[in-house]
Backbone bond lengths (Angstrom), bond angles and torsions (degrees), N, CA, C in turn:
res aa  C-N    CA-C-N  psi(-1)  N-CA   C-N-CA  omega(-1)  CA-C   N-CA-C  phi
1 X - - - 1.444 - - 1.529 111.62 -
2 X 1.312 105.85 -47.52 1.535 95.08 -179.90 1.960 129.23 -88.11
3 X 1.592 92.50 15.30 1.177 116.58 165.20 1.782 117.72 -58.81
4 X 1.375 91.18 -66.08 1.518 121.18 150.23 1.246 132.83 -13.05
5 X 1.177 107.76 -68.07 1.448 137.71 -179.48 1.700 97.16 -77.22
6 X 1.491 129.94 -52.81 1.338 121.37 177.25 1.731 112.67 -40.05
7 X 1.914 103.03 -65.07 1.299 112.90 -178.93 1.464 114.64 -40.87
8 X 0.992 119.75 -68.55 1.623 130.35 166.22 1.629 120.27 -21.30
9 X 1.527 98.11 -56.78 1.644 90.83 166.07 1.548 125.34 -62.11
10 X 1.764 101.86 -54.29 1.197 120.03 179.70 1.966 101.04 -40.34
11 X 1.073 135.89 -51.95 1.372 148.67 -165.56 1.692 87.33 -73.13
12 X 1.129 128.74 -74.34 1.596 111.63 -170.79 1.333 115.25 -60.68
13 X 1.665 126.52 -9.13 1.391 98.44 171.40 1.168 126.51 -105.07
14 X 1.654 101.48 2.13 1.668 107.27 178.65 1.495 90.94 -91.59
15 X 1.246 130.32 -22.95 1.842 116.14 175.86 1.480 110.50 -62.33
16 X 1.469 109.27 -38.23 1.647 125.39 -174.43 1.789 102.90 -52.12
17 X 1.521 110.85 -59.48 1.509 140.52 -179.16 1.241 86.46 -59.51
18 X 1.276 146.71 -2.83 1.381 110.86 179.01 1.668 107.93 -130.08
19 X 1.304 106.33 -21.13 1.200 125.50 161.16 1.793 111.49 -46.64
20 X 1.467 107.69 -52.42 0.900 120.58 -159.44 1.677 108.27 -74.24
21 X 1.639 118.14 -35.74 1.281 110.66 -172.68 1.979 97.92 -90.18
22 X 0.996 132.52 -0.61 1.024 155.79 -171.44 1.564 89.31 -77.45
23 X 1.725 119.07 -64.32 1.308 120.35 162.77 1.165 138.33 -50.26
24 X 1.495 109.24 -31.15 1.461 118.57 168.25 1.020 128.91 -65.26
25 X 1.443 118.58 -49.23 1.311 137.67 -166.25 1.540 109.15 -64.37
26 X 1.095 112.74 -30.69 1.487 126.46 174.81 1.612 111.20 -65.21
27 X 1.403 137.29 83.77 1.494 102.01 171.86 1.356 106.10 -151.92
28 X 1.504 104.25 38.88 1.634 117.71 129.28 2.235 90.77 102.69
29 X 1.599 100.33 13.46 1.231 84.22 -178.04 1.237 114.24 -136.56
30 X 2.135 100.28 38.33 1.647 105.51 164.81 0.751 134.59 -77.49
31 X 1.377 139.49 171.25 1.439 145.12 -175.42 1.284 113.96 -38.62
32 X 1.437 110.95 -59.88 1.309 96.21 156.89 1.467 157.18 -31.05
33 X 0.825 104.63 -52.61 1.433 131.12 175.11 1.484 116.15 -68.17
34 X 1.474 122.19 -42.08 1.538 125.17 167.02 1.719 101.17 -83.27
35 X 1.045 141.70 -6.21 1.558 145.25 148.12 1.308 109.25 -42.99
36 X 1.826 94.03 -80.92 2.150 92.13 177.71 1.331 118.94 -59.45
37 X 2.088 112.07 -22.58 1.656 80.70 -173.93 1.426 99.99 -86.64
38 X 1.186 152.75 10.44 1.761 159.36 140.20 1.385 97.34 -37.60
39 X 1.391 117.76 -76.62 1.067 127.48 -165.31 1.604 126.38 -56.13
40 X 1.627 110.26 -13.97 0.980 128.67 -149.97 2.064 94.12 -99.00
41 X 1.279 75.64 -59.03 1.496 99.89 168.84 1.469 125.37 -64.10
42 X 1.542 114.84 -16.03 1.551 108.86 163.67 1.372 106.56 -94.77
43 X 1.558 125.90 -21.79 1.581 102.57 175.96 1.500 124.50 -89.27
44 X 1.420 92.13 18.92 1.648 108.94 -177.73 1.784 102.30 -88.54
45 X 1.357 101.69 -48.30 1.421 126.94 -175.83 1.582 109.27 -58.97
46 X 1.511 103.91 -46.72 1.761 106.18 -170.75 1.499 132.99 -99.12
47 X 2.252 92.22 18.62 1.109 127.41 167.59 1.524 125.73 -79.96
48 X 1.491 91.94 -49.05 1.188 93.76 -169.20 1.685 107.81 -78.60
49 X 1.144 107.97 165.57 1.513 120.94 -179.96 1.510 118.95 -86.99
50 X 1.395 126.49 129.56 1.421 146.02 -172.76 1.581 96.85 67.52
51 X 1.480 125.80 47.50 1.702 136.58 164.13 1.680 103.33 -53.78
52 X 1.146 100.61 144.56 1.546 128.20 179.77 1.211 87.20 -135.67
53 X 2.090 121.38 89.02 1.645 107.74 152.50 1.405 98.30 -117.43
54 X 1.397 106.05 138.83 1.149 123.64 -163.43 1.972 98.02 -71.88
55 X 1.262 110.58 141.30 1.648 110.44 173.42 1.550 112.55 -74.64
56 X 1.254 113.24 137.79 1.524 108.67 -169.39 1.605 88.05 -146.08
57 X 1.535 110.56 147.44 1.029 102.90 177.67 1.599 99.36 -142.71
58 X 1.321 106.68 145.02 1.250 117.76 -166.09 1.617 113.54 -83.18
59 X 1.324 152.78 -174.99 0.866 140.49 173.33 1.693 108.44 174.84
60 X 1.198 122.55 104.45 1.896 135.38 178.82 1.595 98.37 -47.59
61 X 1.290 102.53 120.28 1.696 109.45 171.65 1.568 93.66 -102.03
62 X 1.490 93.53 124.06 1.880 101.85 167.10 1.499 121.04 -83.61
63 X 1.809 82.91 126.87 1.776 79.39 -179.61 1.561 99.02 -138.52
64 X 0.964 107.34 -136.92 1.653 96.06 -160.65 1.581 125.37 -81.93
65 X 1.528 87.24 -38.39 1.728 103.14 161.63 1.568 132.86 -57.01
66 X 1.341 99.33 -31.68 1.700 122.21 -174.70 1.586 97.77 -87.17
67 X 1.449 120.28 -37.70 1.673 106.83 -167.23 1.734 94.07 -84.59
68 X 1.571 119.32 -38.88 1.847 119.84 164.94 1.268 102.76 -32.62
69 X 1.504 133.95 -65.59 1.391 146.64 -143.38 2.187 89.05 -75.98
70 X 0.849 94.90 -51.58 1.668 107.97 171.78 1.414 120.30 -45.15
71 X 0.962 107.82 -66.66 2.031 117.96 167.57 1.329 94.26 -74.17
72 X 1.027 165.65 -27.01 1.684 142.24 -177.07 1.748 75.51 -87.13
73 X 1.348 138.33 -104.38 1.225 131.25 -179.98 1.554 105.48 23.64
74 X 1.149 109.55 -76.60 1.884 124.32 -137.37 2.007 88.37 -90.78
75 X 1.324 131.76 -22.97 0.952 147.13 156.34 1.819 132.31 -61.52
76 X 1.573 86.50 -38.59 1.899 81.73 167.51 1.280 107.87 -106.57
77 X 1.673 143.04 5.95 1.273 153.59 90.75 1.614 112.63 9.36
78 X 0.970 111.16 -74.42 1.359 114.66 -169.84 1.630 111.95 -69.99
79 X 1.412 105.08 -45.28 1.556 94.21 171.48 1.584 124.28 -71.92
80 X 1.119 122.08 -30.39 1.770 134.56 164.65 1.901 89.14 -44.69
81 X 0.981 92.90 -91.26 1.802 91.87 174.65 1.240 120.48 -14.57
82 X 1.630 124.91 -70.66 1.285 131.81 172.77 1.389 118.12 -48.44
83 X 1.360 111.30 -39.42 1.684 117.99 177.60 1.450 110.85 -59.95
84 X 1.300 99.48 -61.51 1.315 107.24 -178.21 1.934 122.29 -46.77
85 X 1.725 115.77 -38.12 1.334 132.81 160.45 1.716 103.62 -50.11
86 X 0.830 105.64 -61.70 1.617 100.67 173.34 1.228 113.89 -51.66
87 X 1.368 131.82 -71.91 1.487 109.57 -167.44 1.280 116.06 -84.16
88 X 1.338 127.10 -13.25 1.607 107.66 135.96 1.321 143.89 -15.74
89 X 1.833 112.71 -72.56 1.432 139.71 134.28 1.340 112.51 -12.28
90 X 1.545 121.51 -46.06 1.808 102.34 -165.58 1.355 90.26 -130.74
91 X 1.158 132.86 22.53 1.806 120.75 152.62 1.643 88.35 -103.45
């Protein structure tokens, strides 16, 4: 019985712990959020009349997460492909 009762806690405090960085992680200064205020700020810029917005161009710097995201990418690629050779093969 009081096995039970351990699991139970153990389960509300890792929900709590996760709740909690769940809260953190949020604090209004994701990607998102500096996107619209960019975005916000160029249709402010390409309103007004005789605008000077400077051209800026954005560009993805690869780093370790982005080239990971790349090989899992190019990896579930390859099996869609392979799947697809198969039921090709047996229709």
């Amino acid at each position: 019985m009081w096995w039970i009762i351990k699991y139970i806690l153990l389960f509300i405090l890792i929900l709590i712990v996760f709740i909690f960085g769940i809260n953190i992680s949020n604090i209004n200064v994701s990607q998102n959020k500096l996107l619209q205020d960019d975005l916000k700020y160029f249709e402010e810029e390409i309103q007004s009349p005789n605008n000077d917005y400077p051209k800026e161009s954005y560009v993805i710097n690869k780093n370790a997460v982005s080239k990971i995201a790349d090989k899992i990418d190019r990896t579930i690629n390859k099996i869609i492909e392979k799947a697809k050779d198969i039921i090709k093969t047996k229709v």
